[in-house]
C-alpha positions in Angstrom: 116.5 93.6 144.2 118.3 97.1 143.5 117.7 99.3 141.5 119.2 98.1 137.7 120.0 101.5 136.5 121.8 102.1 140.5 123.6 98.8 139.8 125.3 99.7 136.7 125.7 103.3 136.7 129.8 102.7 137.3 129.6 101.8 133.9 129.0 105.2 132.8 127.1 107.1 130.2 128.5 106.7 126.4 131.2 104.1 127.0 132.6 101.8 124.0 130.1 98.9 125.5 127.3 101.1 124.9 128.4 102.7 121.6 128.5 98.8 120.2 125.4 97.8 121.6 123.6 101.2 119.8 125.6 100.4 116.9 124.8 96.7 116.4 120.9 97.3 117.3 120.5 99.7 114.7 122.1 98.0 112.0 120.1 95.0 112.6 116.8 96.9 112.7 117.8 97.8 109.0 115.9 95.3 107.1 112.7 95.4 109.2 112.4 99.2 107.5 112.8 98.3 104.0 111.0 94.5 104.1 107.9 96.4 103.2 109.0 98.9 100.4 110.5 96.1 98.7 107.4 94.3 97.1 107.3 97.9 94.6 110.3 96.6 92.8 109.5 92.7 93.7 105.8 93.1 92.5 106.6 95.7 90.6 104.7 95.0 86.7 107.0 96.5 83.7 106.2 97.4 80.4 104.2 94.4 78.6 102.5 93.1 75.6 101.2 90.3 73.9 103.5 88.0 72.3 103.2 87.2 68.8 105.2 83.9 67.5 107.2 84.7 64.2 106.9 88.7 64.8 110.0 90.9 64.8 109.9 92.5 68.4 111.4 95.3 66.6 109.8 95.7 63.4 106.4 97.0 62.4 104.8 93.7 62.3 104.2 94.0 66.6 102.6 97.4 66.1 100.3 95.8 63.2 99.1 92.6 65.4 98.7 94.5 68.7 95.4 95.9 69.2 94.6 99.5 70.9 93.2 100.5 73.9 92.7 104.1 75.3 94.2 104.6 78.9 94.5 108.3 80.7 93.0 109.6 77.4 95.8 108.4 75.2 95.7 105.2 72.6 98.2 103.1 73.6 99.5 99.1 72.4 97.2 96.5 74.7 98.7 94.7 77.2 96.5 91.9 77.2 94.7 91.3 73.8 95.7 90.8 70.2 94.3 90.7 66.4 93.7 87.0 65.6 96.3 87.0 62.4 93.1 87.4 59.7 93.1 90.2 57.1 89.6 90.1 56.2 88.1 91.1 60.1 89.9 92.1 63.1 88.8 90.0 65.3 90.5 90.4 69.2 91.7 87.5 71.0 93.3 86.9 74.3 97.5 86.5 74.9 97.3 83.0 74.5 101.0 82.4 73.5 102.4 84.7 76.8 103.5 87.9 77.4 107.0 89.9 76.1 108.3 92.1 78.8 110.4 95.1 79.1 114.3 94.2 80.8 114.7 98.2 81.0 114.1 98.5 84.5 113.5 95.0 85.9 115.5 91.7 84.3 112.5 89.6 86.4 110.0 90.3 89.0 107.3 87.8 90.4 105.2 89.6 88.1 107.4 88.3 85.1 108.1 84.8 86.5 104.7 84.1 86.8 102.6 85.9 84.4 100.5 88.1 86.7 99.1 90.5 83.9 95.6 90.8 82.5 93.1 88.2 84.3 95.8 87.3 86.8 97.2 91.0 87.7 94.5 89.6 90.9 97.3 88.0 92.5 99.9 91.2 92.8 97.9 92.8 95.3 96.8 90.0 97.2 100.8 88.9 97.3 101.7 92.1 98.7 98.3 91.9 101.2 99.9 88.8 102.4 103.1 90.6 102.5 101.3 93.2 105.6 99.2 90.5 106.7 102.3 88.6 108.2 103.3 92.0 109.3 100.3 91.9 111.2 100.7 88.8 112.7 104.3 89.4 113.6 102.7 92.8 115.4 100.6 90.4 117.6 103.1 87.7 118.4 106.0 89.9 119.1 105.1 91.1 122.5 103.9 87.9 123.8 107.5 86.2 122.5 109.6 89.0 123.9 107.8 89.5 127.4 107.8 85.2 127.5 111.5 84.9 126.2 114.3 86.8 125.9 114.6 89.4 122.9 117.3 88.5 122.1 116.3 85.2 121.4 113.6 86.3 119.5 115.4 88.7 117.8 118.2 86.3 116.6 115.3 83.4 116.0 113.9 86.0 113.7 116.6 87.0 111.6 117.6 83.3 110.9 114.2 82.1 109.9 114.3 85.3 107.4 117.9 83.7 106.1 115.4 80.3 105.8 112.6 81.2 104.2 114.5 83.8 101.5 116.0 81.2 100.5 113.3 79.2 99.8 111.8 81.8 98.0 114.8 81.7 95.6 113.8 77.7 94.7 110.3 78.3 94.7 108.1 77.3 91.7 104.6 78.3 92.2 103.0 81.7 93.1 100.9 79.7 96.0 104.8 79.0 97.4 105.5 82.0 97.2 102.1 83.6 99.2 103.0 80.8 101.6 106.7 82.4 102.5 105.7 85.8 102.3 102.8 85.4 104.6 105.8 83.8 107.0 108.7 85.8 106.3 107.5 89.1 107.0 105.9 87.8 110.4 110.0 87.6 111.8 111.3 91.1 110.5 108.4 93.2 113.2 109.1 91.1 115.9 112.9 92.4 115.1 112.3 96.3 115.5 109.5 95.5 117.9 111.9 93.1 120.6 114.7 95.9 119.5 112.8 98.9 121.6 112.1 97.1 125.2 115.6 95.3 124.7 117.4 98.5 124.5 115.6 99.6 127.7 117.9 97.8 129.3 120.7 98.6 128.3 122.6 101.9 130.3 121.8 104.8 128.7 120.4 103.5 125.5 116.8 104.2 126.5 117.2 107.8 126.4 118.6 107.9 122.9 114.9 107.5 121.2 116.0 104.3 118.7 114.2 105.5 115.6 113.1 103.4 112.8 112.9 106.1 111.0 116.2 106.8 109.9 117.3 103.9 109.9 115.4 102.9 106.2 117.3 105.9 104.8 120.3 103.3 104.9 118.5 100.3 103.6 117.5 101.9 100.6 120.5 103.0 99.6 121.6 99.3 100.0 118.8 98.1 98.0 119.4 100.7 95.4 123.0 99.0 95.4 121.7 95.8 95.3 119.9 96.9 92.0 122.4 98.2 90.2 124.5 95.4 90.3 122.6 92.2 90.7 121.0 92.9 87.6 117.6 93.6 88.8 116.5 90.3 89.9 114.1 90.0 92.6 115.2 86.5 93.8 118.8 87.8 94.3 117.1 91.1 95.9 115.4 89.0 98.5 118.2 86.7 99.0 120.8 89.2 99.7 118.6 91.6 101.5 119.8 90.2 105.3 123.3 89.4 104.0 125.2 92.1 105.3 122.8 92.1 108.4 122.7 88.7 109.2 126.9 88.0 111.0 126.1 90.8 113.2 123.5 89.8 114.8 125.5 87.1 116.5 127.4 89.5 118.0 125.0 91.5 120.4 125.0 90.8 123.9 122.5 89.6 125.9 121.2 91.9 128.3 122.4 92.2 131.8 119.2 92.9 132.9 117.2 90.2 130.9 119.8 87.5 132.2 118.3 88.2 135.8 114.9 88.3 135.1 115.2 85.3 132.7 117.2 83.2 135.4 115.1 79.8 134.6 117.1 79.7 131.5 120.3 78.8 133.8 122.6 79.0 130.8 124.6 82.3 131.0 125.2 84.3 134.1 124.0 88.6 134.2 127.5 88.9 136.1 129.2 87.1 133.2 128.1 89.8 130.9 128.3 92.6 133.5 132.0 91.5 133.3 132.3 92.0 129.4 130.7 95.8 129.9 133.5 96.2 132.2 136.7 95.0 130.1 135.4 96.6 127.1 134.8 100.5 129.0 138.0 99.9 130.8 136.7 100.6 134.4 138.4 99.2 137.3 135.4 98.6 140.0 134.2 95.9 141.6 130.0 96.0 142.2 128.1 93.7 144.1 125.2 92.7 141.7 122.1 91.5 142.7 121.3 87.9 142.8 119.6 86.3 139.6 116.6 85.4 141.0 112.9 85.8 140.1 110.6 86.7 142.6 107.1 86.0 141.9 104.1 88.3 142.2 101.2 87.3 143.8 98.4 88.6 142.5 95.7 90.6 144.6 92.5 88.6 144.7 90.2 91.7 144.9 92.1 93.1 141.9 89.8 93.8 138.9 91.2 91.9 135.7 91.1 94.5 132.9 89.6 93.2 129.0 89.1 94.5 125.7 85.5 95.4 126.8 86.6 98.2 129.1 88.0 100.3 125.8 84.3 100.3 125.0 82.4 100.3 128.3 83.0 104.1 129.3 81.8 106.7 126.7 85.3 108.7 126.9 87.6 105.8 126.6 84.7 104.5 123.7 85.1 107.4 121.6 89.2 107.3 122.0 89.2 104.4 121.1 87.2 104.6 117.8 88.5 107.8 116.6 92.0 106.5 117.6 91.6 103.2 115.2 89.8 105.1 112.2 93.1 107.3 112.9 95.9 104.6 113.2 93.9 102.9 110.2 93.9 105.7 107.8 97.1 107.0 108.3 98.9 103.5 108.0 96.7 103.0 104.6 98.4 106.1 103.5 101.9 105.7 104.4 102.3 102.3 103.2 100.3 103.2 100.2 102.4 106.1 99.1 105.4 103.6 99.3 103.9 101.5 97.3 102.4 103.8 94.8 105.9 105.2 93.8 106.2 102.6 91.4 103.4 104.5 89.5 105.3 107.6 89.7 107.4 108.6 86.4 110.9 108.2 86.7 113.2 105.9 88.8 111.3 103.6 91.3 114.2 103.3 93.6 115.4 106.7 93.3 111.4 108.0 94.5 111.5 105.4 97.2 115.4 107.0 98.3 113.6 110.2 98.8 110.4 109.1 99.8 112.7 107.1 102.5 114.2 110.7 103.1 111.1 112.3 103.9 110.1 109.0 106.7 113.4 110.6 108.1 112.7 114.4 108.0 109.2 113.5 109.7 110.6 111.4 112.5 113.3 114.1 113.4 110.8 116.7 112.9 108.4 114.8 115.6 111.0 115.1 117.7 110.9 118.5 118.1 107.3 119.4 117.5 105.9 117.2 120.2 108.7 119.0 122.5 106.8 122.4 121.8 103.5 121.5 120.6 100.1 120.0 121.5 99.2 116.4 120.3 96.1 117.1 118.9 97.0 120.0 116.7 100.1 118.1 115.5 98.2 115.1 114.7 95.2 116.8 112.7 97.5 119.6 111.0 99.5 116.7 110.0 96.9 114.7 108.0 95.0 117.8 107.0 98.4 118.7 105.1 99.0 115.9 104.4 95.5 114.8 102.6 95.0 118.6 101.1 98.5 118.0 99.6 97.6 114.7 97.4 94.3 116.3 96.5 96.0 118.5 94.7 98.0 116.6 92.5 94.6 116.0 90.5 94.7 120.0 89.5 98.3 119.1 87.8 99.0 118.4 84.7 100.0 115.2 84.1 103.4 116.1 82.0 104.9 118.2 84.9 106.3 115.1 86.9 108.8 116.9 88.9 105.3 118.9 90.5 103.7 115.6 90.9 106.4 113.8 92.6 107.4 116.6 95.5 103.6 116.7 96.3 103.2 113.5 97.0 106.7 113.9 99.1 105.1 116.3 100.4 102.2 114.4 101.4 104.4 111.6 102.5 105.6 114.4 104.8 102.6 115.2 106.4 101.5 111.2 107.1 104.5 110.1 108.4 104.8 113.2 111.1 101.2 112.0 111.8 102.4 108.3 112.3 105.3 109.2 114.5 102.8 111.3 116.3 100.0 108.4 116.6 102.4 106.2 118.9 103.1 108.9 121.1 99.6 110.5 121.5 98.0 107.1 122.0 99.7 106.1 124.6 98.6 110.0 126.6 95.4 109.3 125.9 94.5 106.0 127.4 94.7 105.1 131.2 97.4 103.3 132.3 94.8 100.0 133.2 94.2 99.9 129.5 97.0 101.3 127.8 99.0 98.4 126.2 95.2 97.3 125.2 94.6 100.1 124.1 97.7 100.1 121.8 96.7 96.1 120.9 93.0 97.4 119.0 94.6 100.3 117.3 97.7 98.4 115.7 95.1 96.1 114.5 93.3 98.8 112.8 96.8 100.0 111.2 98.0 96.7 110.2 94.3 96.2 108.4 95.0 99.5 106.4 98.6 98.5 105.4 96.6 95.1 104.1 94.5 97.7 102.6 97.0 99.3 101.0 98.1 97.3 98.1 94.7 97.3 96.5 94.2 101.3 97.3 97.3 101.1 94.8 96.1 99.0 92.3 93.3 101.0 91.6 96.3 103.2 90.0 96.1 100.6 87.1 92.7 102.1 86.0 93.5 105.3 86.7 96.8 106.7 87.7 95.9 109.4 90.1 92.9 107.6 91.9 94.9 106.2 94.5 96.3 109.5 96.0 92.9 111.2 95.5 91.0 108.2 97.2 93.5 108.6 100.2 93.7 112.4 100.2 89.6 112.2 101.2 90.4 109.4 103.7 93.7 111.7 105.3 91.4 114.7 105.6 88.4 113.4 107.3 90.7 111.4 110.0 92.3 114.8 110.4 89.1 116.1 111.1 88.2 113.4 113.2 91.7 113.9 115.4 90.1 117.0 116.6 87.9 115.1 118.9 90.3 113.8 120.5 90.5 115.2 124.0 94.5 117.2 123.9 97.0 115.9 126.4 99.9 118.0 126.1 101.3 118.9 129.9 98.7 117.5 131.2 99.4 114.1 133.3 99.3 110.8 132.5 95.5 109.0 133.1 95.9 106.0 135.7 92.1 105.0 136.0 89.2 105.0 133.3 87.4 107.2 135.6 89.6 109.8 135.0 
């Protein structure tokens, strides 16, 4: 078989085929960046109290029945208790009659629809658990699906099964329903940006343009503050329309040449077919000789040793990679999807913090670029957290009124994580041996995925104190910056092939 790249170089380098191809790609990646950020406005919890039948909501009687608790060192109205209506002792009882809730910022959120305040607030985090849990999954089953089918059958399986089950999330009537089609839907939007990366391999040219999902979120945000503003703050119509403008597009990317060959059981579309569309569409009067779609089998060596899991803990070198790696990929996906998360506790705007927090994802991925072009691994990785953790340390030497300081340090912090998880992907894969490396990569985006899990309840410790989350994962950013240091450095240095080396 020739060389693919050989094949369809006559196609040239930044023709109108590729240009749509890059285009589509991105643009369908879109939702896979903001899927996660949106359970802080769809299990977001407003502004609540008890309700009190036959009480003007906006007369004095509320203030009179509601009974006091101290929170942050101020007395405030509590959200789950009440004085039980007799003059002669003040006697506390629970919200037995429901909960009133403040339309200011959200009209309804699944916090709303199904009271998940007080003994129930439980639930929010272990929705939005279930929420990266399916991430997780989708993590694990998207490799096998793309390498076993085509991605872009997975791809386009994907984004109708997330039509499907958002809209069975808008008819939806119990919270268990609910777990049930978050835990699925969020298993189809990783296998989209995961099948998007090796798909655009092979594709001329597109490999070398770096597809990153960083920017890309930047764009959705700004969608889903749109959404906002004018589907009156609904979570059902947030989800529902989250893949509309997405979801026609799809449709219209190409299958690759390249995959068509390989994939030549299938028998239903021929590689020259759609070699032939690249052609019309970039103009270019040639005729190639392709190669024919056949699929040679390997035969594997009998001698050949079959690599496992256990080899990443066999050798002491690859051992202590490995463990250091996973504390690494664990504590610094805890922090980055719990600073999205924990903007909702931030004062102001929730979608406007999450716009910039978005921005900053997009500053650090660019910035990557460029640092990991001039500098060492290791030192970008540990300076990286170490900013990044000494950064939301400091927010507990703030005072609490100045919001503006509070909000650009934890940017700032944001910064300093998300450099270190663009980092993570690249470093890894320098520092394990080729006969291990896509294992390798297997046990530490299991270790990530159980810190975005994680994550949710590192954020609801916020609800007992507001700056414990950022403090709690300040510590944990600083040690695994400290711990990065043992890892051996692997800038200009090559590439491992054996676990001896």
């Amino acid at each position: 078989m020739q060389d693919f790249d050989e094949v369809t170089s006559f196609l040239g380098e930044w023709g109108p085929f590729q240009r749509t191809i890059f285009i589509l790609l991105s643009v369908t990646v879109i939702p896979s960046g903001y899927s996660g950020v949106s359970m802080v406005f769809v299990a977001d919890t407003p502004p609540h109290y008890c309700r009190l039948p036959g009480v003007n909501y906006r007369g004095s009687g509320l203030n009179i029945s509601l009974a006091l608790t101290r929170t942050d060192g101020e007395f405030n109205a509590s959200n789950c208790k009440r004085y039980r209506g007799n003059e002669s002792k003040q006697e506390l009882e629970l919200c037995t009659d429901g909960w009133e809730y403040s339309t200011e910022r959200y009209i309804s959120t699944i916090v709303t629809e199904w009271d998940l305040v007080c003994e129930n607030d439980w639930k929010v985090p272990f929705s939005t658990s279930l929420f990266y849990l399916g991430m997780m999954i989708g993590s694990m089953l998207s490799g096998q699906a793309s390498d076993r089918y085509m991605n872009f059958d997975c791809i386009l399986s994907n984004c109708c099964l997330n039509i499907l089950f958002n809209k069975i999330n808008m008819k939806g009537k119990a919270i268990t329903l609910l777990n049930i089609l978050f835990l699925l839907n969020t298993m189809t939007p990783l296998q989209e940006i995961v099948g998007m990366f090796p798909w655009g391999h092979n594709f001329p040219l597109l490999k070398d343009l770096k597809l990153s999902p960083g920017i890309f979120p930047i764009i959705g945000l700004i969608y889903l503050k749109i959404l906002h503003i004018i589907f009156s703050k609904s979570w059902k119509r947030l989800i529902l329309l989250q893949l509309a403008p997405v979801s026609p597009l799809t449709f219209e990317i190409q299958r690759s040449v390249k995959m068509l060959a390989s994939y030549s059981y299938f028998q239903k579309e021929s590689p020259l077919q759609n070699l032939t569309k690249a052609i019309i569409i970039n103009r270019i009067n040639q005729q190639t000789t392709f190669f024919p779609p056949t699929r040679q089998p390997k035969h594997k060596d009998e001698n050949t040793y079959s690599y496992t899991f256990l080899d990443l803990v066999r050798t002491a070198n690859v051992r202590n990679i490995t463990i250091i790696n996973a504390f690494v990929w664990l504590v610094t996906n805890l922090s980055f999807y719990g600073l999205n998360l924990n903007t909702s506790n931030l004062s102001g705007d929730p979608y406007t913090n999450c716009l910039i927090s978005a921005a900053t994802d997009g500053v650090a991925t660019i910035g990557t670029q460029f640092i990991l072009r001039r500098g060492m691994r290791r030192t970008a990785s540990a300076s990286a957290l170490l900013l990044g953790g000494t950064v939301l340390l400091l927010i507990q030497v703030v005072p609490s009124d100045l919001n503006a300081i509070i909000i650009t340090l934890v940017m700032v912090g944001k910064l300093g994580v998300g450099v270190a998880f663009s980092v993570a992907y690249i470093y890894t894969a320098e520092l394990y041996p080729t006969v291990v490396r896509n294992m390798g990569f297997g046990i530490n985006s299991m270790a990530a995925r159980i810190g975005g899990i994680a994550s949710s309840y590192f954020v609801y410790m916020g609800t007992y104190y507001k700056n414990l989350p950022s403090t709690v994962m300040g510590i944990l950013t600083v040690i695994a910056g400290l711990s990065s240091l043992l890892l051996p450095e692997t800038w200009g240095r090559p590439l491992p092939e054996q676990i001896s080396e």
